[in-house]
N, C-alpha and C positions, 0 to 999 in steps of 0.2 A: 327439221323433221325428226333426226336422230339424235337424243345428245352422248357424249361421251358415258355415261354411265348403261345405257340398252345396248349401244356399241358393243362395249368391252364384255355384258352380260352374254351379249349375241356369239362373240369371237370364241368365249368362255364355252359355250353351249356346244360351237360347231366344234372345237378342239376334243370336247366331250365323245361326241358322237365320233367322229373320228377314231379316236382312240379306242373306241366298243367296236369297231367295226374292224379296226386291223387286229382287237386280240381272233376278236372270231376269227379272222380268213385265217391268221394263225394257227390257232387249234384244232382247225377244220385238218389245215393242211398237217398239223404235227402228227393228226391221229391218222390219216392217210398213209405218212410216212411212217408211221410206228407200225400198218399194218400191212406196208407192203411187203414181206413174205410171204404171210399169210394169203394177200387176193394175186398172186403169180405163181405163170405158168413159166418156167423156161424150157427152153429149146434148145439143147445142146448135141452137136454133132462132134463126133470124135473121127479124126483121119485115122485107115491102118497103120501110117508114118510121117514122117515127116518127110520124107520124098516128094522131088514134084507135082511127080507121076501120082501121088497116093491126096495129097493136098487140093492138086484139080480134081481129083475124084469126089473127093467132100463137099467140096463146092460145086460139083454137078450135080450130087446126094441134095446137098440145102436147098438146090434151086427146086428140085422136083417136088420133094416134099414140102417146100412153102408154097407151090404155086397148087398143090392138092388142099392143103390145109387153111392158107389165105380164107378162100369164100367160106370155111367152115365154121373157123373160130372169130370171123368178125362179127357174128351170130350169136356170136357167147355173150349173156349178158350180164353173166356171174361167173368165180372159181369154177364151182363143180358141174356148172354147165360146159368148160371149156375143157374141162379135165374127164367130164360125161364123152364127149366128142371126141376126144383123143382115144380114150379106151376102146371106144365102138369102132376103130379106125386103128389101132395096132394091127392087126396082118395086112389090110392093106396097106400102113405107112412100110411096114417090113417086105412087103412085094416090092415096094417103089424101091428102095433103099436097096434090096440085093439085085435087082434088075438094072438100075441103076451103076452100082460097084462092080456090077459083077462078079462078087466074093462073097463070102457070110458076112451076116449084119447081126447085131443082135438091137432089137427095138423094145423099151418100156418105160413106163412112169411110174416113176418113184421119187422120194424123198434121197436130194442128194443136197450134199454141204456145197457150197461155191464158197471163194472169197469176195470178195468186195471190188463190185465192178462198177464201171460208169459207163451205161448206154447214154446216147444222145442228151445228155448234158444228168440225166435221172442216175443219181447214186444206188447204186443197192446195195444194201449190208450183208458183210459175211454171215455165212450162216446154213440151215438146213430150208431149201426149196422144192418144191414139187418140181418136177421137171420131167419129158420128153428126151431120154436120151436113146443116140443112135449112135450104136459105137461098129464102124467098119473095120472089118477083117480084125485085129487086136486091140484098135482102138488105142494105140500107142504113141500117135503121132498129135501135132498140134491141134486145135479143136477151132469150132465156130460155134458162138450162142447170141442167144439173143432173148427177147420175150415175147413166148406164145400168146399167153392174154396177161394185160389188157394185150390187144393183139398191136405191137410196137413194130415188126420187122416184116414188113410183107408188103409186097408189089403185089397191085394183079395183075392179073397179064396180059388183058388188054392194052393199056393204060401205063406200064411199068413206072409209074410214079408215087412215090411213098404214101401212105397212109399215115397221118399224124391223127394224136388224140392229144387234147387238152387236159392234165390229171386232174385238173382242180371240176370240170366240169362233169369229165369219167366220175368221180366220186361223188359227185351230187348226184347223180343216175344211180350209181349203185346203192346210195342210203333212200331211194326214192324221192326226196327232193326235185328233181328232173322230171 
């Protein structure tokens, strides 16, 4: 039916296509990763110390404030929609936060440098990020982050079970592709 010459033309063809099909998911995914600075939000909470006593407090600060902001920013469907939402929500995220610590907080977003961390297997590069930060009482002590949008770190709380996003899918939505 086949002889070895349409064979080998056929194997030739699919080796072709193949190979156009993994540069793209490549390129797709390099330009994702070249712009992930630019489309996150981070979440950084700062302890007044590194004391027990001041470390539980932060992590009773992150739980309130993720379990407010969760239903809020899984809504985000862009940056500045998520960074929209956070702004319209600083004194109340700062009501949570000092009612919470029971001490002064200071809450805002701004562009601040991180190093180079690795959430759930997802690199991110040093660098200057938008970010959410809450720094209690001096904010001196060790810290907790994570990322706002795409929204990576948030339970709800019915449910308390993670929320995953697929990047490669996240980013087809966001160039409209999706």
């Amino acid at each position: 039916m086949f002889d070895n010459n349409s064979l080998l033309k056929g194997m030739i063809c699919l080796k072709k296509i193949l190979s156009v099909i993994f540069v793209i998911i490549t390129l797709v995914l390099t330009c994702f990763n070249v712009n992930a600075k630019s489309d996150v939000v981070r979440i950084h909470i700062r302890a007044n110390s590194n004391s027990e006593g001041d470390q539980q407090v932060k992590l009773l600060v992150r739980d309130e404030i993720n379990e407010f902001l969760a239903p809020l920013l899984v809504q985000a469907k862009t940056k500045s929609e998520a960074e929209s939402i956070i702004k319209e929500n600083i004194p109340r995220l700062e009501e949570i936060a000092r009612s919470t610590a029971k001490c002064n907080v200071s809450v805002e977003l701004k562009q601040e440098y991180f190093p180079e961390k690795t959430y759930n297997q997802r690199v991110y590069p040093e660098g200057e990020y938008t970010a959410l930060i809450i720094s209690i009482g001096s904010g001196q002590g060790r810290n907790w982050w994570c990322v706002a949008f795409p929204a990576m770190c948030y339970t709800t709380s019915k449910e308390n079970k993670p929320q995953y996003k697929w990047f490669f899918v996240e980013f087809l939505e966001r160039i409209g592709v999706l």
